[in-house]
C-alpha positions as CSV (number, residue, x, y, z in Angstrom):
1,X,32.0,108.7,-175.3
2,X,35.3,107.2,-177.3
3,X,36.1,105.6,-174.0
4,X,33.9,102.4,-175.1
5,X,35.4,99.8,-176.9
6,X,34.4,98.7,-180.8
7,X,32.7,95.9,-179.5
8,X,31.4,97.3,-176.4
9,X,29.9,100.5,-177.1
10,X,27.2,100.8,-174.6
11,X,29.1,98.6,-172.0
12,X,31.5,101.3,-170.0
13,X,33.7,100.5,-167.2
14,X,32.4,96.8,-167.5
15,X,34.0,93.5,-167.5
16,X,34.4,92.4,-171.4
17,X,32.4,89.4,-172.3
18,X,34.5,86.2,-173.5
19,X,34.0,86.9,-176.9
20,X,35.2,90.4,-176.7
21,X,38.3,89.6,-175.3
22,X,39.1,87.6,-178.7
23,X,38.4,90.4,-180.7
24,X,40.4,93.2,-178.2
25,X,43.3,90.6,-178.1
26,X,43.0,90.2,-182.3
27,X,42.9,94.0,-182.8
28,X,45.5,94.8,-180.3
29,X,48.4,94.1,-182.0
30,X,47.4,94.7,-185.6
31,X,47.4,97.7,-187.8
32,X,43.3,97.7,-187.8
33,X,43.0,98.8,-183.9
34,X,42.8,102.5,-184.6
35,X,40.0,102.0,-187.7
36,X,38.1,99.9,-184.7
37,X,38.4,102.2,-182.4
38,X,37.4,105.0,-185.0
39,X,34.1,102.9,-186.1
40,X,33.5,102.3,-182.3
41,X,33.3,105.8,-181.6
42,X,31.4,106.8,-184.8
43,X,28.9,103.5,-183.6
44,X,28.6,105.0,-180.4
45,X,27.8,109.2,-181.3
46,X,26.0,108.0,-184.0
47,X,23.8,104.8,-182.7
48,X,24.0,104.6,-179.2
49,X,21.5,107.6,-177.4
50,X,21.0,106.4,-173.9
51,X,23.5,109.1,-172.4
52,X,21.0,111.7,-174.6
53,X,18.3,109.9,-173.5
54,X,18.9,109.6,-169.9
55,X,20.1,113.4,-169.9
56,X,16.6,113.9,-171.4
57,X,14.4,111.5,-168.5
58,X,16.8,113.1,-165.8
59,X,15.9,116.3,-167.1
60,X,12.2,115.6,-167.2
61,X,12.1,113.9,-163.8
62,X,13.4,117.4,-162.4
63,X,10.9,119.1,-164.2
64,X,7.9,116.8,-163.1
65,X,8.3,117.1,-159.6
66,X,9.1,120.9,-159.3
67,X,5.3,121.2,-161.2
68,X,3.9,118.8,-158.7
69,X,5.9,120.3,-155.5
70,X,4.7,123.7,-156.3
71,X,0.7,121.8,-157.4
72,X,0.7,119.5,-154.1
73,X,1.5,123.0,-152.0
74,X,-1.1,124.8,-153.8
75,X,-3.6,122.0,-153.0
76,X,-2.3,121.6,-149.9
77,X,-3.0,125.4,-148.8
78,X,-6.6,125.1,-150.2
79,X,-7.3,122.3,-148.2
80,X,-6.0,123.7,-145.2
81,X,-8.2,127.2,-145.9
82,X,-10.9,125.1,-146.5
83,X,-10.8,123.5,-143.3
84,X,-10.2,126.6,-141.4
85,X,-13.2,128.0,-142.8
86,X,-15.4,125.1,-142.5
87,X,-14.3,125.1,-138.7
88,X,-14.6,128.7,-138.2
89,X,-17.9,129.3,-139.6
90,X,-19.7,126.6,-141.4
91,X,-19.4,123.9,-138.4
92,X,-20.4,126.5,-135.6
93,X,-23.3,126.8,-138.3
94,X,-24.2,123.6,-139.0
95,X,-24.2,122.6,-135.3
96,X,-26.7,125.3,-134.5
97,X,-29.1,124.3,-137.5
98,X,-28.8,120.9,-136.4
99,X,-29.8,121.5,-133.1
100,X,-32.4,123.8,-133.5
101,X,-34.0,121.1,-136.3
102,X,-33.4,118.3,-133.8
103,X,-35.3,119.8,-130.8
104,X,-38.5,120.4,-133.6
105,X,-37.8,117.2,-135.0
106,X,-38.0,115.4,-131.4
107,X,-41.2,117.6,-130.2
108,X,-43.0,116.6,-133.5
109,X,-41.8,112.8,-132.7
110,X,-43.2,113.4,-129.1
111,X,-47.0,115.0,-130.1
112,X,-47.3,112.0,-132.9
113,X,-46.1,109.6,-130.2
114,X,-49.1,110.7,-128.3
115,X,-51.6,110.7,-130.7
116,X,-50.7,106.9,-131.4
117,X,-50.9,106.2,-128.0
118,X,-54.2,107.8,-127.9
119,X,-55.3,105.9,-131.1
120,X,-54.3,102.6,-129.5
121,X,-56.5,103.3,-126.5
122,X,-59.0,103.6,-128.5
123,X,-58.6,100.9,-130.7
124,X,-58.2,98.7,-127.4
125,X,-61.4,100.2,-125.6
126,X,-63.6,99.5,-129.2
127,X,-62.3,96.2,-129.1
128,X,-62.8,95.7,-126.0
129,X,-67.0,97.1,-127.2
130,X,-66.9,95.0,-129.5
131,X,-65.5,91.7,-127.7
132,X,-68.2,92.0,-125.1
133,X,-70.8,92.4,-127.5
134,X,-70.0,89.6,-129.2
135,X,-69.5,87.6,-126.4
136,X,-73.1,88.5,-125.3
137,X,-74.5,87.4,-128.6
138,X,-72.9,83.9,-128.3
139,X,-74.3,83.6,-124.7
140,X,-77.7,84.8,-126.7
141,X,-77.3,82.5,-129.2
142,X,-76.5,79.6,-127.1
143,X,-79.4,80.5,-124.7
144,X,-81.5,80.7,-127.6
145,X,-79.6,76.7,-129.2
146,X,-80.5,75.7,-126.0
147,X,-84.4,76.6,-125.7
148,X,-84.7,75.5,-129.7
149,X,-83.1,71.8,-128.8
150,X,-86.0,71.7,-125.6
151,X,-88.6,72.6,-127.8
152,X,-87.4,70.1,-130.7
153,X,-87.0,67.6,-128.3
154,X,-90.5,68.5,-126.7
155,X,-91.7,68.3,-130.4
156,X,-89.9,65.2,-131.0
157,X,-91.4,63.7,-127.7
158,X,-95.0,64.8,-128.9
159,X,-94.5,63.3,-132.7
160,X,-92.8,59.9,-131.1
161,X,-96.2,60.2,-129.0
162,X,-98.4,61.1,-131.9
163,X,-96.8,58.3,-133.8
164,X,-97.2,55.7,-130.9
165,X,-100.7,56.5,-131.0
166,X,-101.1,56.2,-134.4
167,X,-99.6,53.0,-134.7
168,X,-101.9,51.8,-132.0
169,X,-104.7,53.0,-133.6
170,X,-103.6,51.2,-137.0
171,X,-102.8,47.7,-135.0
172,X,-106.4,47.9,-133.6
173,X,-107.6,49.3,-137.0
174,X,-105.6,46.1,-138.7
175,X,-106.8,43.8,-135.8
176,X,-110.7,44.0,-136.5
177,X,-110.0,44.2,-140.2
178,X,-108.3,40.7,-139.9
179,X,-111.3,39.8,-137.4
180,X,-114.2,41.0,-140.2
181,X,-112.4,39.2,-143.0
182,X,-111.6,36.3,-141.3
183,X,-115.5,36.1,-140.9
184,X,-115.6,36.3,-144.3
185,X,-113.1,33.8,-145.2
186,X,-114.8,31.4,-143.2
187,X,-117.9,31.3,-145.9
């Protein structure tokens, strides 16, 4: 530790600055060297704790990854029990369960896949029912348009004739009334 110089006490085995060197080369030759050296060494025990410190962070470096060597083992083992177990007995386990629930699950898929199938032929043959009953209640209705515009027409024919008739009826009415007051007129 008294190997550092007074100016340099945390700088060992390194090049001095420039502005060291002026002080080294003033205290070199004078009587004060050994008080510098002696306040150097007291500045450096005293002030300086890096060597204690990195002792101390060394130390607790060590210390840290022995705990988590032996922790990442332990871990380590567990996993690798667990896996042997799961592969031993919980997989061959698993897989049987899952098969067994799959071949239910796909014979309950298959007797609901029928029943839809039968419901849509069903739906289709009621829709067919129905389709052909309504088709035979337009050609009804249209048969029945058709005999209603023959007798409204027929109708209209017999009104038109009606109406002819009465007009002539009127003409001849208003031809004799002219006739008889033109008699009278003539007075």
């Amino acid at each position: 530790m008294s190997g550092a110089g007074p100016a340099s006490p945390g700088r060992r085995g390194a090049a001095p600055l420039p502005g060291e060197r002026r002080r080294e080369a003033l205290a070199a030759g004078s009587p004060i060297q050994p008080v510098i050296k002696d306040v150097g060494e007291i500045y450096s025990r005293l002030l300086d704790h890096r060597p204690v410190i990195q002792g101390e962070i060394r130390y607790f470096v060590k210390e840290f990854e022995e705990k988590r060597g032996l922790r990442e083992l332990r871990v380590l083992e567990n996993l690798k029990n667990t896996i042997f177990e799961t592969n031993e007995h919980v997989l061959p386990k698993c897989e049987q369960a899952m098969h067994d629930n799959l071949n239910e699950a796909f014979k309950r898929l298959q007797a609901a896949n029928d029943m839809i199938n039968r419901l849509q032929e069903r739906e289709r043959e009621e829709r067919k029912l129905q389709m052909d009953k309504l088709m035979a209640r337009e050609e009804k209705r249209v048969a029945h348009w058709e005999e209603f515009m023959k007798e409204q027409q027929s109708k209209q024919t017999e009104v038109d004739e009606e109406h002819r008739k009465a007009m002539e009826r009127l003409k001849e009415q208003y031809s004799e009334m002219e006739k008889e007051l033109a008699k009278y007129v003539s007075f």
